[in-house]
N, C-alpha and C positions, 0 to 999 in steps of 0.2 A: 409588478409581481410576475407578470407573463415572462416580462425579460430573464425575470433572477430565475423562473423555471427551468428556460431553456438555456440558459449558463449552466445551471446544477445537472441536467440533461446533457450538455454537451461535454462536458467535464466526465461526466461520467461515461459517455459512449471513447471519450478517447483514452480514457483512462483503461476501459476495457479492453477498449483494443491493443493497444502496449502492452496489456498485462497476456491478455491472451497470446499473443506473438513471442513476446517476448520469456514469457514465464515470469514474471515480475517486472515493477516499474509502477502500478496503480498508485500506489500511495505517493511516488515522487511528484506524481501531476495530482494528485487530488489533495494533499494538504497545500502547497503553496497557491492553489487555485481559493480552497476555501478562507487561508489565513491572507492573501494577499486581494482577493479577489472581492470577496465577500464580508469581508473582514473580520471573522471568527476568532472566537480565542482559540489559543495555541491547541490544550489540555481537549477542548471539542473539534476542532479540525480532525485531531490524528485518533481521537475515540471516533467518530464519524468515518474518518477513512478506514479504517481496519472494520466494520460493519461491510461498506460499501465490498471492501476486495473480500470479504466472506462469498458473498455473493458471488464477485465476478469468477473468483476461486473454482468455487461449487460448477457453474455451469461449465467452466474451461475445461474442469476434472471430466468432466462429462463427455466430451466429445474427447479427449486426449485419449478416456476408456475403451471410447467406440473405436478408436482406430489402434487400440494395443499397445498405447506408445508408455504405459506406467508400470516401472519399475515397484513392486508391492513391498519386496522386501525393504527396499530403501526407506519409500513414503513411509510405509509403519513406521522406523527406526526414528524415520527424520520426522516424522509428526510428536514422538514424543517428547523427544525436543521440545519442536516448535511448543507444544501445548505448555512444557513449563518456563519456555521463554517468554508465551505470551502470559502467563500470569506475573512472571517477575516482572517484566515489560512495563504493563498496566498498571500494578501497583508504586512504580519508579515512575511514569507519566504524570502521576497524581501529586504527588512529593517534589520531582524538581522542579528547580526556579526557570522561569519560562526561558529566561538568555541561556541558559545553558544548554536547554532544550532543541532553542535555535540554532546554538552553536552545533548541538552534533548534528544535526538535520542536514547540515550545509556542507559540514566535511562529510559525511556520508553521501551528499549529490556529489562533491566535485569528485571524493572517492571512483567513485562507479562514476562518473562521466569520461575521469582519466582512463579507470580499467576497460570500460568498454572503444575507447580513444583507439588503445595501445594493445586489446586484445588479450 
């Protein structure tokens, strides 16, 4: 039990930090950590990670405020978005079949793995 703590702790500090750094990346390391790792279903891994980067979200927003570095007009625009991507999102998490699920999860890492590769 001690162990699986400090995996779900350590996952989570690096997961923050990528996210923090990076401005995104949390969810890349914290579902394959929980679905490969821990061995979670698909459907709770990535409802579990999108809590988790709430959080890490929250506090990054915080200090990024403190130093001036957030664009307001954007963030509104692009949070409305986000808020009705993540409701279509969630209710499409829930409905497909987990292989497909995996599938886009995978073109989506090697996606971003190639764009950040080649810039």
């Amino acid at each position: 039990m001690k162990k699986e703590l400090f995996f779900e702790c350590f996952a989570g500090l690096i997961a923050g930090v990528v996210s923090g750094f990076f401005g995104a990346g949390g969810g890349m390391i914290l579902v394959p950590f929980l679905t490969l790792i821990l061995k979670k279903e698909e459907v709770e891994s990535r409802a579990t990670t999108i809590l988790c980067i709430f959080f890490m979200v929250l506090i990054s927003s915080i200090f990024y405020y403190k130093e001036n570095s957030i664009d307001w007009d954007v963030a509104i625009k692009a949070s409305v978005g986000g808020i009705i991507g993540g409701i279509l999102g969630s209710k499409l998490l829930i409905k497909l079949d987990k292989k497909v699920l995996k599938m886009f999860f995978v073109i989506l890492l090697i996606y971003s793995g190639v764009r950040m590769i080649i810039g």
